[in-house]
N, C-alpha and C positions, 0 to 999 in steps of 0.2 A: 538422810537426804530427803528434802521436801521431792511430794510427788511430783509437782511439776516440771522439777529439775531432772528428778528420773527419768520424764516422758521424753524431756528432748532430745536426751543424752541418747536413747535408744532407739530415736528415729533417725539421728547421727551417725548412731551404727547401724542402722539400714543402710545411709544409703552411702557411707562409707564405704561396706560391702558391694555394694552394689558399683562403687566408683571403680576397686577392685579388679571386679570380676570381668568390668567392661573395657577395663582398659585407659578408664580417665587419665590426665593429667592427676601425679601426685599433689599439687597444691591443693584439690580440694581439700584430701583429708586435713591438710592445718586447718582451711578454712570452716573446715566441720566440727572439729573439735575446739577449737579459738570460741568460737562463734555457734553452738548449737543451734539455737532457736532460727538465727538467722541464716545460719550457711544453710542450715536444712531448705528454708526457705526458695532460698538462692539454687539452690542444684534441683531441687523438683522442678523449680520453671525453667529452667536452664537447660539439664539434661535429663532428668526421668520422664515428664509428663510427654515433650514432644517425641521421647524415646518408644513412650509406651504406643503411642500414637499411629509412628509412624516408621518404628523400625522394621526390619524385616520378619524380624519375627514375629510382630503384629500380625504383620500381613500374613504370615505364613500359617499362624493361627487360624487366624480369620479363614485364609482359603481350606486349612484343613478341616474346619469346622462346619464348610460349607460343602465341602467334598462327602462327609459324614451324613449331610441332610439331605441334598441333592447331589447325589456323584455325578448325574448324568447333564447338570445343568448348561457347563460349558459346552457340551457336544449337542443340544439342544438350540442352544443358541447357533453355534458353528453352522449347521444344519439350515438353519433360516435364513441365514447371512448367506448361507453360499445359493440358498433358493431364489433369494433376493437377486442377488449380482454376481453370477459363477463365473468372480473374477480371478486373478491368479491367487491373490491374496486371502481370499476367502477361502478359496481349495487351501490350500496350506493351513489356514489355522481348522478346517474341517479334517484336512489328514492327521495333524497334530491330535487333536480332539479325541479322533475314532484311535489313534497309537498308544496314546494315555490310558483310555479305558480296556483295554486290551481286544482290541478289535486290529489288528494289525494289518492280515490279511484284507481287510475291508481300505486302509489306509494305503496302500499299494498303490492301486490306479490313478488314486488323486496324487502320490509324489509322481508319476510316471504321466499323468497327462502336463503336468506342472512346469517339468522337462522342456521347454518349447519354446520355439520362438530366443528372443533376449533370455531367456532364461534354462533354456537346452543345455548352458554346462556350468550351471550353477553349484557350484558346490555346496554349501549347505543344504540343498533339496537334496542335491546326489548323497551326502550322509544321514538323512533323515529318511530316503526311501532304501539303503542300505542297513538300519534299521533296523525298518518295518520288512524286511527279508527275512533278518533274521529272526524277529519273534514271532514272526508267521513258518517256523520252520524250513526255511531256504536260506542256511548259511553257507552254501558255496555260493549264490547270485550275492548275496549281501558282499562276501571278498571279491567276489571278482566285480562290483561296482568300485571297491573302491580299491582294488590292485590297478584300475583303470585310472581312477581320480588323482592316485600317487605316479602314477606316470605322467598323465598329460599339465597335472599343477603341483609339483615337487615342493614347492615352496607352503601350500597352502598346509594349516593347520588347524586340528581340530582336537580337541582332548575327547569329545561327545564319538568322531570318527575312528579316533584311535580305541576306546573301547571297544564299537562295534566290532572291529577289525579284531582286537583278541578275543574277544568272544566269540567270533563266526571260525577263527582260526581252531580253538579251543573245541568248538561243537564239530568240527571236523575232524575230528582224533588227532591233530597233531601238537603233542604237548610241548616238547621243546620248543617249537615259534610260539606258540601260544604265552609259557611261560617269559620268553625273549619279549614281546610286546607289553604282557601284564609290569612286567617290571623295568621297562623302562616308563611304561606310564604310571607307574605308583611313585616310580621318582621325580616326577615333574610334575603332579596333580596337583593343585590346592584341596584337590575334593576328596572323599573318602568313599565315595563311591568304586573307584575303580578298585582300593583295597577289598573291601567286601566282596564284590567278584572277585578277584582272585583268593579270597580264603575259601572264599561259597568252591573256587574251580580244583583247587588243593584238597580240599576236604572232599569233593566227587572223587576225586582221583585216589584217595586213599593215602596221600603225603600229609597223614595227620599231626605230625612233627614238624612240617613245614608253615602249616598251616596255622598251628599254635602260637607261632612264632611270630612270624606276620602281623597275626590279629590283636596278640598281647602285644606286640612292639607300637601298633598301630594306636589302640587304646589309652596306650601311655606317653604317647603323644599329643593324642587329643584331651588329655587329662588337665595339658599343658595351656589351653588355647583358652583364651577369653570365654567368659559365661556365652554369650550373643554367638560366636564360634561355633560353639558346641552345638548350641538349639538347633542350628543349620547345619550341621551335620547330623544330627541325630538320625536320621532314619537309616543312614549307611552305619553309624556305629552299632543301631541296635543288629542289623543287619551279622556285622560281626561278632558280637555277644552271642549271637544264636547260632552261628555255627558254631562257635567253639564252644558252648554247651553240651554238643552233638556228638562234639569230638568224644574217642574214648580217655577215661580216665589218665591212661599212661600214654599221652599223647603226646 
């Protein structure tokens, strides 16, 4: 086979793979193998280049690349922006800011001044400073903000508050609601984050057979899910990889 023809053939299979793994429309692959030289062509400008560009995982990259260089830079900024104009919107992305880097306690006052006015029974600040409760070590104030929040807005919904919620329930020794909440929000998540808590909250607990279970059923799930999928979840799967490392052998 002339080299040239080899080259195409195998840049076809790039990004055939790649059509794959992301989820494309079957017809590329005809249109890549029909056609190497050209369908290659045709799918880089089509779907990889704007892909690389401007997917999420770009951006996910990028920001975690920039988190690596400057962690501090968002909260830096936050910080200025609210010197500037300590409007409501500025407190929030400065509470935000200081809850990311693990300053929690410090993010407290700014969801509780935030509170006020048109914005006193906001519920997203109410699950954002329920929270910051709890990773500032007050996980009864964290539930009982938001055993308040499901009273007065029964309807309103939050997968970010429902977390919180088995987690502060969890940190408060009580496993049965706790595991009642973990598993009804691991059955309606898109995300894998709430899984990893709850293997992280299993494996504290010493249900390392529960635990095992969960995390391999979880895994091979995600196993399932488009390349692009995956990268976005990554840090809750690795999450899960390492407890169940943890776990004992005969788990």
């Amino acid at each position: 086979m002339p080299i040239g023809i080899g080259l195409h053939i195998a840049i076809a299979l790039f990004f055939a793979v790649h059509a794959i793994r992301s989820g494309q429309d079957r017809y590329w692959l005809i249109i890549l193998f029909m056609f190497p030289l050209l369908g290659s062509i045709v799918y880089a400008v089509a779907i990889w280049l704007p892909e690389q560009r401007h997917s999420p995982q770009a951006r996910a990259l990028h920001r975690g690349v920039r988190q690596v260089v400057d962690p501090d830079r968002e909260l830096r900024l936050a910080m200025t922006a609210f010197e500037d104009s300590p409007t409501t919107e500025s407190r929030m992305r400065l509470g935000d800011a200081l809850l990311e880097t693990g300053r929690a306690s410090e993010a407290v006052p700014h969801y509780q001044a935030a509170l006020r006015g048109i914005h006193a029974d906001d519920p997203d600040i109410q699950v954002k400073l329920a929270r910051a409760y709890l990773e500032s070590g007050h996980a009864p104030q964290a539930r009982e903000l938001l055993d308040r929040l499901i009273a007065h807005k029964p309807d309103y919904r939050s997968a970010d508050g429902h977390l919180t919620y088995a987690r502060a329930v969890a940190a408060m020794g009580e496993r049965d609601k706790a595991r009642e909440e973990f598993e009804a929000l691991v059955d309606y998540s898109s995300s894998y984050e709430p899984v990893a808590c709850y293997v992280e909250q299993l494996a504290d607990w010493g249900q390392h057979a529960q635990a095992s279970g969960i995390g391999e059923a979880a895994l091979t799930r995600a196993g399932r899910l488009p390349g692009y999928a995956r990268k976005l979840q990554k840090p809750y799967l690795d999450r899960i990889r390492q407890t169940l490392r943890r776990l004992p052998a005969n788990a």
